[in-house]
Every structure is written in structure tokens, then in C-alpha cells.
N, C-alpha and C positions, 0 to 999 in steps of 0.2 A: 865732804861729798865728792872728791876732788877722785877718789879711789874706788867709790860706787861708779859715778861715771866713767870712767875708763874699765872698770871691769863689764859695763854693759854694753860698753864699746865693741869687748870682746865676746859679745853673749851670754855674760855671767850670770842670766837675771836671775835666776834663784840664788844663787849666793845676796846677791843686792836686795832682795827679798825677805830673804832671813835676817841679813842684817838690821834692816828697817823697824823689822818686826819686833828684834833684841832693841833698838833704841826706844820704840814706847812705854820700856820701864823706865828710863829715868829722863825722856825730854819732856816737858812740860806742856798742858792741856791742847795747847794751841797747837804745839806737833802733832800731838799724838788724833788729833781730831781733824787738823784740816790739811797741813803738809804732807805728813806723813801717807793718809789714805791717797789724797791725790797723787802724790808719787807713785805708789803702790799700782794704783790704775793705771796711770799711763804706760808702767812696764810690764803688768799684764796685758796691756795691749801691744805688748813689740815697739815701746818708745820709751825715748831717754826721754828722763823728765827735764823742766827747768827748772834747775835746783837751785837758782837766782845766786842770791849773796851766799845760802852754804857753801859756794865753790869757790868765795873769799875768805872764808872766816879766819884759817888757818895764815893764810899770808899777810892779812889786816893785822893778827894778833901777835903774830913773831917780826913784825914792822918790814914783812919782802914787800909787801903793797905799796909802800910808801915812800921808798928808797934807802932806809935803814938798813945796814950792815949788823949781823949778828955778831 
């Protein structure tokens, strides 16, 4: 989510829209029902969402979070 917010940064929101929209084929219930719509609202309303820990996942999992060297 790291690349949705920053393109909403720059007023991308229909791209970050579309894309949300392409992720509730393959993210799982609880996305596609409560994260997801809620994001969705808040940038139909002209707001960045808080995308909480999506905006770690990527650094958690390649160990930048943690001070792990690639």
C-alpha cells in the first residue's frame, strides 16, 4: 500500500481505486468486506486512508523493518 499512498498523494485516486477493486479477487473475505470498502470510502471522499500495517508488510517481509540486510 506503500505505492497507493503515495500515488494518492499525488491525486491518483482513480488509479488507487481500480487497483483496490482488482485486489478483491484474490485478498481474502475480511479485505474484500471491511478494509477494502473502507478504504475505498475514505478516497471517495478526498482522504488518504489509514492503511495501518499494509504500509509495512513489504519491509516486515524483505527484513528492512527490522534491520536485516538483503
Amino acid at each position: 500500500m506503500l505505492l497507493a499512498k503515495a500515488l494518492l498523494e499525488q491525486g491518483e485516486s482513480a488509479i488507487v481505486l481500480d487497483y483496490l477493486e482488482r485486489c478483491k479477487s484474490f485478498w481474502g473475505k475480511v479485505f474484500r468486506l471491511g478494509k477494502i470498502r473502507k478504504w475505498k470510502n475514505a478516497i471517495k471522499a478526498g482522504e488518504i486512508p489509514d492503511f495501518g500495517a499494509n504500509l509495512l508488510y513489504h519491509a516486515l517481509k524483505s527484513g528492512e523493518a527490522i534491520g536485516k540486510k538483503k
